[in-house]
N, CA, C and O atoms as a DFTB+ gen file, in Angstrom:
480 C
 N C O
     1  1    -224.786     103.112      61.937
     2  2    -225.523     101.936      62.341
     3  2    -226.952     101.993      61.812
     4  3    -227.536     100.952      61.512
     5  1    -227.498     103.134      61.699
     6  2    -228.965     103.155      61.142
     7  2    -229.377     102.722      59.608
     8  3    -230.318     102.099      59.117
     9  1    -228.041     103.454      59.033
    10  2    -227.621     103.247      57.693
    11  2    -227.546     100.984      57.576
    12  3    -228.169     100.310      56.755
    13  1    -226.824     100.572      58.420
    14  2    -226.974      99.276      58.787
    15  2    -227.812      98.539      58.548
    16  3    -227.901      97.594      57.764
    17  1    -228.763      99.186      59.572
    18  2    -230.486      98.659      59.557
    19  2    -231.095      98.815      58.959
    20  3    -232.102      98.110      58.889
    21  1    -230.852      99.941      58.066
    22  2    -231.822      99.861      57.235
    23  2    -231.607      99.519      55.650
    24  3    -232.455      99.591      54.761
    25  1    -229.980      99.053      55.523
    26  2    -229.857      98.347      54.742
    27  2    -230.118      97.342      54.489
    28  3    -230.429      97.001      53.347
    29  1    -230.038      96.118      56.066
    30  2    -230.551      94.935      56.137
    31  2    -231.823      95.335      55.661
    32  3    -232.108      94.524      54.781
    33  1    -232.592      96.031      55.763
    34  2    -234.047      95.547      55.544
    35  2    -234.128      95.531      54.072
    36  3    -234.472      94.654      53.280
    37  1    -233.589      97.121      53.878
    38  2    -233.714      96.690      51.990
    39  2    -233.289      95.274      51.385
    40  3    -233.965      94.569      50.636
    41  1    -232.026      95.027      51.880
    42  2    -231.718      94.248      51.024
    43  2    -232.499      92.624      51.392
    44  3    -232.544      91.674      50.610
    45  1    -233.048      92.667      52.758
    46  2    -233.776      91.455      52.904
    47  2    -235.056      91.515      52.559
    48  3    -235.780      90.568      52.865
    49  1    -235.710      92.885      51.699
    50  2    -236.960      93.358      50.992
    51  2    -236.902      92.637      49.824
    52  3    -237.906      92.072      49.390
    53  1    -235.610      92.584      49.146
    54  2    -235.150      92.279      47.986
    55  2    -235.449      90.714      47.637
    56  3    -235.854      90.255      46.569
    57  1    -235.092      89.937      49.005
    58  2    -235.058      88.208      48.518
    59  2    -236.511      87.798      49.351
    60  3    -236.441      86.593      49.591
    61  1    -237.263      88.131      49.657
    62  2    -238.109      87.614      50.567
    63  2    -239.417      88.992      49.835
    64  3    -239.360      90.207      49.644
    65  1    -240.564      87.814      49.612
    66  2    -241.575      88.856      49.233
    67  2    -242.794      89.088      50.098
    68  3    -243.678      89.788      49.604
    69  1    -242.952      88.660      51.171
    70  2    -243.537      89.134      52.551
    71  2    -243.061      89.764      53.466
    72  3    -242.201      89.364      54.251
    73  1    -243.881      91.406      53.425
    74  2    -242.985      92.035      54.532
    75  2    -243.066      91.794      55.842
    76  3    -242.234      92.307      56.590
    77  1    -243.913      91.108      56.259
    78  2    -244.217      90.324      57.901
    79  2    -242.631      89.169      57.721
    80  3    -241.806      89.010      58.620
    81  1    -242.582      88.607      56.535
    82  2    -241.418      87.385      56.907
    83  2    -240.171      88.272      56.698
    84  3    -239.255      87.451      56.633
    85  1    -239.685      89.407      56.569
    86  2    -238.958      90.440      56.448
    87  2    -238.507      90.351      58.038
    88  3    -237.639      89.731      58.652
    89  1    -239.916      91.626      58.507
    90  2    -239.760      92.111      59.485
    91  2    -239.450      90.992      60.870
    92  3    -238.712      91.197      61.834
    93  1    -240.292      89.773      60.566
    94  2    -240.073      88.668      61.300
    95  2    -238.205      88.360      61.406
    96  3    -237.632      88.674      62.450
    97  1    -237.359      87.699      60.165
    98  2    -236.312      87.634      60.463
    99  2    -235.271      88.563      60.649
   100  3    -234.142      88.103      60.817
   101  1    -235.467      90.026      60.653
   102  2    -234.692      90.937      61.325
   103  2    -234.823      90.561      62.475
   104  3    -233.903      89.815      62.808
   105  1    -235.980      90.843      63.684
   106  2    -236.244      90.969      64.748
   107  2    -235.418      89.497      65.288
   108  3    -234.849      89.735      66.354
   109  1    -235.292      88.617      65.006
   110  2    -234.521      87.288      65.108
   111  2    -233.665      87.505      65.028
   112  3    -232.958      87.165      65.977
   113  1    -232.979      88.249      63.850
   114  2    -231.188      88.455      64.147
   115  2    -230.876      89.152      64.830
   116  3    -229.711      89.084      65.222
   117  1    -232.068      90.557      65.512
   118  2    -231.372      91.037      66.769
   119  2    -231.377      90.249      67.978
   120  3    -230.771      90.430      69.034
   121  1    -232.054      89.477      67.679
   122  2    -232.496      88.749      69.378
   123  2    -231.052      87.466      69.253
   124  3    -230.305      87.165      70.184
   125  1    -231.015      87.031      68.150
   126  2    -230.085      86.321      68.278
   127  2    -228.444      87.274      68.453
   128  3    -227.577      86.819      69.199
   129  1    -228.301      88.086      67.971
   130  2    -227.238      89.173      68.372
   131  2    -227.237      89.322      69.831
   132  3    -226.436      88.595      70.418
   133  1    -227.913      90.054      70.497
   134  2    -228.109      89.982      72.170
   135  2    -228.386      88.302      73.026
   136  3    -228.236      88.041      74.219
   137  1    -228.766      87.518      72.053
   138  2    -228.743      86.559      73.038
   139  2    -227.019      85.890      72.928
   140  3    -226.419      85.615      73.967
   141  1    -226.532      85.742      71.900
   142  2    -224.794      85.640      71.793
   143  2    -224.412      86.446      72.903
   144  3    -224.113      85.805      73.910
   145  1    -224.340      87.779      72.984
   146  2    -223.925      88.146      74.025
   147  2    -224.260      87.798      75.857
   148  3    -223.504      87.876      76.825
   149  1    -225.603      87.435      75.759
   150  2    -225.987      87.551      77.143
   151  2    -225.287      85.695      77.786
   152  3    -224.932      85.225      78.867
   153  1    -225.436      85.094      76.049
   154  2    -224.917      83.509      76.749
   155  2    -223.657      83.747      77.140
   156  3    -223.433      83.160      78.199
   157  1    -222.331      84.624      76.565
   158  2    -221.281      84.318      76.731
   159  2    -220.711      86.113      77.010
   160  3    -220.045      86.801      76.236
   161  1    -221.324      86.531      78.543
   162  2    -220.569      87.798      78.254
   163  2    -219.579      88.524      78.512
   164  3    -219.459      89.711      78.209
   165  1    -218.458      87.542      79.352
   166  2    -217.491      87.821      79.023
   167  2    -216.707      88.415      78.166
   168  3    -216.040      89.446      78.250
   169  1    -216.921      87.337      76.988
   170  2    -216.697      87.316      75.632
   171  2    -217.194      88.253      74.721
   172  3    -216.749      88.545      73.611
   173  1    -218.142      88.678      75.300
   174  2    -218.763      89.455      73.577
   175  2    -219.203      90.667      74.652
   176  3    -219.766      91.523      73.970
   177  1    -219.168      91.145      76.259
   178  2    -219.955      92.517      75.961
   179  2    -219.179      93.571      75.472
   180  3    -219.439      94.735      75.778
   181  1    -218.195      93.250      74.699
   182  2    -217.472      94.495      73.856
   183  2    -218.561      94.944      73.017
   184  3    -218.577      96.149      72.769
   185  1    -219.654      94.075      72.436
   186  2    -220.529      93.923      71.131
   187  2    -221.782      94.604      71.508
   188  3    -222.602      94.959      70.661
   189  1    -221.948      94.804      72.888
   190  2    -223.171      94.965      73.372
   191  2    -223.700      96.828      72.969
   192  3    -224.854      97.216      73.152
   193  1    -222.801      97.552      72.531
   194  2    -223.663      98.640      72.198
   195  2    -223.952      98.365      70.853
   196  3    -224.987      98.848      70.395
   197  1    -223.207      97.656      70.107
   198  2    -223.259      97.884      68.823
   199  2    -224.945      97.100      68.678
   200  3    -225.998      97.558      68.235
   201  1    -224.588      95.702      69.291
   202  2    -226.136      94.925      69.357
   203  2    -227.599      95.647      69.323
   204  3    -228.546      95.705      68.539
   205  1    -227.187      96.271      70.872
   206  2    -228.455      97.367      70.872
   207  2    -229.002      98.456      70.486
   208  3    -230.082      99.030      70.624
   209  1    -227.572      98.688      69.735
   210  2    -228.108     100.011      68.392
   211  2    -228.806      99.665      67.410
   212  3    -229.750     100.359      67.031
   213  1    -228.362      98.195      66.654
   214  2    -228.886      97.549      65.634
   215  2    -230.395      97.241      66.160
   216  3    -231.195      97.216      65.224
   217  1    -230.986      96.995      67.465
   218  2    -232.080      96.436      67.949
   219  2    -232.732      97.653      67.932
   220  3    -233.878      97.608      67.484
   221  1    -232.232      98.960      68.374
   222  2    -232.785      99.817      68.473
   223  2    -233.201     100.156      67.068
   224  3    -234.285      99.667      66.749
   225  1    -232.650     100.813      66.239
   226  2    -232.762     101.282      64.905
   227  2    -233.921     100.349      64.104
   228  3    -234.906     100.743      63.478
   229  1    -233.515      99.158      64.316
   230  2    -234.818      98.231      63.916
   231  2    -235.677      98.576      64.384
   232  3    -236.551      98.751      63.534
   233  1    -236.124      98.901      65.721
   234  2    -237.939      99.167      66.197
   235  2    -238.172     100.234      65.861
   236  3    -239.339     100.493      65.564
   237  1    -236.688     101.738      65.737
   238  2    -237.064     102.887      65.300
   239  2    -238.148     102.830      63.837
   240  3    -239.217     103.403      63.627
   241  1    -237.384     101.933      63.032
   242  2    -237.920     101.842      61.265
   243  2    -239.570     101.298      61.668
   244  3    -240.560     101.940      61.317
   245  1    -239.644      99.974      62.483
   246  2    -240.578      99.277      62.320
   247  2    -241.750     100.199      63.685
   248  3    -242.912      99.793      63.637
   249  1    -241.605     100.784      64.258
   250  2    -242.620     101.534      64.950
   251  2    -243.034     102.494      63.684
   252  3    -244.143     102.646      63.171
   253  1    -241.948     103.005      63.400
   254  2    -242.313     104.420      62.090
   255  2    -243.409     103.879      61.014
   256  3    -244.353     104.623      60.750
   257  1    -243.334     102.902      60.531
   258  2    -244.087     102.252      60.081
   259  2    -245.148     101.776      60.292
   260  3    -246.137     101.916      59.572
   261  1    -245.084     101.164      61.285
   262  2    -246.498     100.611      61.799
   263  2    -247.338     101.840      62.465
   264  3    -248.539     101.919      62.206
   265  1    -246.861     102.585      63.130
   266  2    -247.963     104.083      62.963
   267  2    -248.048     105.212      62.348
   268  3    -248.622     106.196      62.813
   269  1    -247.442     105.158      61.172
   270  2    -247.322     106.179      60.240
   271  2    -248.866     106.359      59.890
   272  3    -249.844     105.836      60.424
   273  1    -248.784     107.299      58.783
   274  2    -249.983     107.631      58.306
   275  2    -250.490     106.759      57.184
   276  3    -251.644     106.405      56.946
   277  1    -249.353     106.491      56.543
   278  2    -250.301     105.655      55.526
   279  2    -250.432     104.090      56.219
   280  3    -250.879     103.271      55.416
   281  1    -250.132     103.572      57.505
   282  2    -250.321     102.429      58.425
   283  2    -251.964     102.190      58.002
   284  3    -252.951     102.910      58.148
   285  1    -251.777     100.828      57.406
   286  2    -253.508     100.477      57.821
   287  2    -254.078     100.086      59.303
   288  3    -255.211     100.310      59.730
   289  1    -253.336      99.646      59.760
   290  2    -253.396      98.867      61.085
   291  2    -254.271      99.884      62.252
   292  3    -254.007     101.017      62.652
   293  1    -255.437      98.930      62.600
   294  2    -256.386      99.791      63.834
   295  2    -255.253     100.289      64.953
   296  3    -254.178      99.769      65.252
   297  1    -255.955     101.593      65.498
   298  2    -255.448     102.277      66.220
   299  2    -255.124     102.224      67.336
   300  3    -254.264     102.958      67.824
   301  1    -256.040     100.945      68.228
   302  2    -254.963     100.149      69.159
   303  2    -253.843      99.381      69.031
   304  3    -252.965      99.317      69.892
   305  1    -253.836      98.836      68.061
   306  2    -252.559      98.159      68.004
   307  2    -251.252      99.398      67.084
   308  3    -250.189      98.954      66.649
   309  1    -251.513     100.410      66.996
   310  2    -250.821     101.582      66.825
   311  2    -250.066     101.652      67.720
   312  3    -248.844     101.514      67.775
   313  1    -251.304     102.022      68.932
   314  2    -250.951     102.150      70.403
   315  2    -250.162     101.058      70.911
   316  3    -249.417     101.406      71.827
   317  1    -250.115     100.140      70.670
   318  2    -249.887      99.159      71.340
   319  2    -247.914      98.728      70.817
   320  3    -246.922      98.322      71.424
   321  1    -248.161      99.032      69.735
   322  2    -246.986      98.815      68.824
   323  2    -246.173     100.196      69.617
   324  3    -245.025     100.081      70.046
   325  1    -246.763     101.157      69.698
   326  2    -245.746     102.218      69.995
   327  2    -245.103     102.455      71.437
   328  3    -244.068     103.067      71.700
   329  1    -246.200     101.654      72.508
   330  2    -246.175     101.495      73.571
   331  2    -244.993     100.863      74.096
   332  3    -244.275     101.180      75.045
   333  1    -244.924      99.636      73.056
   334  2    -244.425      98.553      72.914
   335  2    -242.381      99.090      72.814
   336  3    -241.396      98.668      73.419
   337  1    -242.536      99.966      71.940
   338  2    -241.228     100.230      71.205
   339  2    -240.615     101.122      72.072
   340  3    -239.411     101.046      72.317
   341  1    -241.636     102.299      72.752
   342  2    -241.266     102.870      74.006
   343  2    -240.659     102.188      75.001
   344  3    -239.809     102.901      75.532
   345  1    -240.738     101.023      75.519
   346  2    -240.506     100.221      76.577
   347  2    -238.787      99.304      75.643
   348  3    -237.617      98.998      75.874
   349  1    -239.102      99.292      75.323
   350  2    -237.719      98.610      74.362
   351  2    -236.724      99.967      74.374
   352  3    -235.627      99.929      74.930
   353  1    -237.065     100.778      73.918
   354  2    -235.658     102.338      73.733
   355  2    -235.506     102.530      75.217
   356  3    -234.372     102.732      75.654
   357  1    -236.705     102.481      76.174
   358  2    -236.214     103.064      77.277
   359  2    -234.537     101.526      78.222
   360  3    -233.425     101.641      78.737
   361  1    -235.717     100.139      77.800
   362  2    -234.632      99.100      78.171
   363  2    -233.207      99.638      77.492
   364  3    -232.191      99.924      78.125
   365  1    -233.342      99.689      76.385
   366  2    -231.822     100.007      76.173
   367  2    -231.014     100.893      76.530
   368  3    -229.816     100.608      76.508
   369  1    -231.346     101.924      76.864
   370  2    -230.888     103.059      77.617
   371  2    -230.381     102.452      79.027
   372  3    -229.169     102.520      79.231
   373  1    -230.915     102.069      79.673
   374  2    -231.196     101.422      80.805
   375  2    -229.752     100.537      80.857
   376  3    -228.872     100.604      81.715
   377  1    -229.803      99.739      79.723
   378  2    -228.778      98.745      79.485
   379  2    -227.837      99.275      78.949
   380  3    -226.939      98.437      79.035
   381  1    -227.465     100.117      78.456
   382  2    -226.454     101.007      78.322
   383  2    -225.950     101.385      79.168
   384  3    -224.733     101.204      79.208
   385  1    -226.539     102.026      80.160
   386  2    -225.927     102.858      81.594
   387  2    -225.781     102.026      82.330
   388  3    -224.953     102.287      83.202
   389  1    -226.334     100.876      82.396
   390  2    -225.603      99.866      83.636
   391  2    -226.039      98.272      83.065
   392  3    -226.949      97.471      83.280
   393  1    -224.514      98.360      82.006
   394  2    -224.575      96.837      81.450
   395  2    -224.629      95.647      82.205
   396  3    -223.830      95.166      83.008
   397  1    -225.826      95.229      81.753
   398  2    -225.722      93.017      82.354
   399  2    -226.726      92.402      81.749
   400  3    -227.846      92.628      81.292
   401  1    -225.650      91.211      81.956
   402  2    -226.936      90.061      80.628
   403  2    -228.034      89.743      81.328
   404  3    -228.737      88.999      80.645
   405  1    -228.464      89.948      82.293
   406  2    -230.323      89.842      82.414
   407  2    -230.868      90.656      81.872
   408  3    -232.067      90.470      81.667
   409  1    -230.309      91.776      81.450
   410  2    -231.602      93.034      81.096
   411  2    -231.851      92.861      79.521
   412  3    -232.490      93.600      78.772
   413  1    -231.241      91.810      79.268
   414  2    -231.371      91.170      77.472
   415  2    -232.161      90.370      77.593
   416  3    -232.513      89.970      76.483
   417  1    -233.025      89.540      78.960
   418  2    -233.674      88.978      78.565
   419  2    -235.296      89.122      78.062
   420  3    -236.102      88.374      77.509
   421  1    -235.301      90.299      78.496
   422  2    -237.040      90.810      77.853
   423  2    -236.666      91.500      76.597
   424  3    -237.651      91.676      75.880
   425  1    -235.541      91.954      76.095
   426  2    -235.402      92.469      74.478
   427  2    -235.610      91.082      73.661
   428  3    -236.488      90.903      72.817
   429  1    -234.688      90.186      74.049
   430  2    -234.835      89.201      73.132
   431  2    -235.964      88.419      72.708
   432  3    -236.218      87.925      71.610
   433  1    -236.778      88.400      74.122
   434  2    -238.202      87.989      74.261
   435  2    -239.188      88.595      73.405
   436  3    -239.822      87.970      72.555
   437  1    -239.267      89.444      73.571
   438  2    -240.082      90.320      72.784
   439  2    -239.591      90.348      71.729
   440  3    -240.424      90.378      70.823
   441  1    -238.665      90.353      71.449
   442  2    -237.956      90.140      69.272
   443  2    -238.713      88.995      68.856
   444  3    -239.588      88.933      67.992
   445  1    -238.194      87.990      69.687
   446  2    -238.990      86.386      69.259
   447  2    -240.143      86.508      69.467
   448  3    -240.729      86.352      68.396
   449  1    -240.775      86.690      70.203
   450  2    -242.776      86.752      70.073
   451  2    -243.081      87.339      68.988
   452  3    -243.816      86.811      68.153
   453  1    -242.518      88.600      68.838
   454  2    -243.068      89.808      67.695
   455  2    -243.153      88.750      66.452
   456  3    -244.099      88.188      65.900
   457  1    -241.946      88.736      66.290
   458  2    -240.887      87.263      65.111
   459  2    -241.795      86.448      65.111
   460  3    -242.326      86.340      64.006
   461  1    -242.419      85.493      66.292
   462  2    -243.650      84.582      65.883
   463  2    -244.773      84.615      65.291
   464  3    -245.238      83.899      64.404
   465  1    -245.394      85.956      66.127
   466  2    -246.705      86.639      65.463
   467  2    -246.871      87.138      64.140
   468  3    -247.912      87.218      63.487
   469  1    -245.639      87.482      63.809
   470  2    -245.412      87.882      62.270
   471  2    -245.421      86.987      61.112
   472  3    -245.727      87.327      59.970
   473  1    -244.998      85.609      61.558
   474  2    -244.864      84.467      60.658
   475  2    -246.432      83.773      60.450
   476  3    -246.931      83.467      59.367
   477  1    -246.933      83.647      61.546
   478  2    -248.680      83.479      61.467
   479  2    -249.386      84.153      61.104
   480  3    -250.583      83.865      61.127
């Protein structure tokens, strides 16, 4: 699955030459991945680890990044980004051990804000 994610990104590196509009429509296809599930979950929480691996692995790449060393980005929003990604791995865990579609609704939230801020 990591292999996954981080193929999507290459290959959406490839057609798109802003890495904010990159990183923007990943974070959208996970949110739209978990929100499929949370509308209908009957139906789809068979999908739900796979969803939140893909969501996960995405913030793994995009935290690594945004506070790496060669990161330009000031050091609060380091913090803030990492803070951020902490609270997302721990939700999923969380949602792993005791599946239900409310606890998708602050992952998805936060995909789409991030997703907004990135496009501006």
């Amino acid at each position: 699955m990591y292999q996954q994610a981080a193929q999507a990104y290459r290959q959406a590196n490839k057609t798109v030459a802003n890495p904010r509009d990159l990183e923007s429509g990943l974070l959208l296809r996970a949110a739209a991945r978990l929100q499929a599930i949370a509308d209908d979950w009957a139906k789809n929480e068979k999908d739900l680890d796979q969803a939140l691996t893909f969501n996960r692995k995405l913030w793994t790449i995009l935290v690594s990044f945004a506070t790496g060393e060669n990161s330009e980005l000031p050091h609060e929003l380091k913090e803030n980004i990492a803070n951020l990604a902490t609270f997302i791995f721990k939700r999923t865990m969380e949602t792993l051990i005791e599946p239900a579609p409310e606890k998708l609704g602050i992952l998805i939230s936060i995909n789409r804000s991030i997703a907004a801020g990135l496009r501006n």
